[in-house]
C-alpha positions in Angstrom: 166.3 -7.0 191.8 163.0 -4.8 191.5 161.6 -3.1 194.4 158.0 -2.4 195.4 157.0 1.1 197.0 154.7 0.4 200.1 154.0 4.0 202.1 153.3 3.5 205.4 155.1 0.6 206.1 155.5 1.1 209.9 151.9 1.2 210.5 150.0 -2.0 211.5 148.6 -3.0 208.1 151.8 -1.7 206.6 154.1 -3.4 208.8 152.1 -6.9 208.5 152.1 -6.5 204.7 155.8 -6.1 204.2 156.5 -9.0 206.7 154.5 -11.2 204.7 155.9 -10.3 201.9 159.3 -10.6 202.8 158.9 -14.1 204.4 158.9 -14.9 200.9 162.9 -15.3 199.8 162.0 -15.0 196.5 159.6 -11.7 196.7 161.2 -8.5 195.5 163.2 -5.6 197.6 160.3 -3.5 199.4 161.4 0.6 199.8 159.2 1.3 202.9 158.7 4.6 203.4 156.3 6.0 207.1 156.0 9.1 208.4 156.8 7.7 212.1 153.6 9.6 213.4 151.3 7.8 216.1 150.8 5.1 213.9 153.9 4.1 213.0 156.3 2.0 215.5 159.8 1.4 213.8 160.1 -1.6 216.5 157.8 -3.5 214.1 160.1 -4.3 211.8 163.4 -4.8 213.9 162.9 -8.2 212.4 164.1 -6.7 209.2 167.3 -4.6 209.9 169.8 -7.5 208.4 167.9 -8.2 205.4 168.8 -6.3 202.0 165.9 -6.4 200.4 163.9 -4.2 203.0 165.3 -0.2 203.1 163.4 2.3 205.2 162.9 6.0 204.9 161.3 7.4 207.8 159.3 10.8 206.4 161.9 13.7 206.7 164.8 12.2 206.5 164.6 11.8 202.2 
């Protein structure tokens, strides 16, 4: 399976675009990686912590 990079993924544009992209069952694996700042709320994507295709990296923890 192939991957796509999306930085800032925790964000609200971020966030948005790698749900929509995932709602897709066909899309690629998305490697979302957010520095977890003011910005970022990890709660965004709860949705998304059973499904494979989404890992997370939160900045600092690489």
């Amino acid at each position: 399976m192939s991957h796509i990079l999306v930085t800032g993924g925790a964000g609200f544009i971020g966030a948005n675009f790698v749900l929509a992209w995932l709602r897709d069952k066909t899309a690629d694996g998305v490697v979302n990686v957010d520095k977890l700042t003011y910005a970022g709320n990890r709660k965004t994507l709860a949705s998304l912590d059973d499904d494979s295709r989404h890992v997370f990296f939160a900045d600092g923890y690489l």
